[in-house]
C-alpha positions as CSV (number, residue, x, y, z in Angstrom):
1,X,-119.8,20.4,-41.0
2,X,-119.4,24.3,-40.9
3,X,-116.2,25.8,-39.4
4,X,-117.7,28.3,-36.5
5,X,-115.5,31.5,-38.1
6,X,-117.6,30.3,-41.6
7,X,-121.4,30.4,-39.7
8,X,-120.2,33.6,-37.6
9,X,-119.8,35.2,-41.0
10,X,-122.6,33.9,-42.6
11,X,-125.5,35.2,-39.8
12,X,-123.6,38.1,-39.5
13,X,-124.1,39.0,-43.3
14,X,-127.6,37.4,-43.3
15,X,-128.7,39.6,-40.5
16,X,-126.9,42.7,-41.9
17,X,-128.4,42.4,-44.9
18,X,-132.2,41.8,-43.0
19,X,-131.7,45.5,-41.7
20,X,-130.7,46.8,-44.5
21,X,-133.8,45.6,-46.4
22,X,-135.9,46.9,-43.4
23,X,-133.9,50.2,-43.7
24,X,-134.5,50.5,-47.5
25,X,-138.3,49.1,-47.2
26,X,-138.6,52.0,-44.9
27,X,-137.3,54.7,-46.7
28,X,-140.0,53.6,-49.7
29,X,-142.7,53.4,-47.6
30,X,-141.7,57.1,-46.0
C-alpha cells in the first residue's frame, strides 16, 4: 500500500505535467 505523502506527490506531478502538455499542445497549435 501507498504512503498518502507518496500518492499526494504522485497526482500532483501527474496533473502538473497534464497542463503542461495542454500548455505546450497549445502553443503548437497557435
Amino acid at each position: 500500500m501507498w504512503n498518502t505523502e507518496i500518492a499526494l506527490v504522485i497526482m500532483y506531478c501527474v496533473t502538473k505535467g497534464q497542463r503542461m502538455s495542454s500548455t505546450l499542445n497549445s502553443d503548437v497549435e497557435n
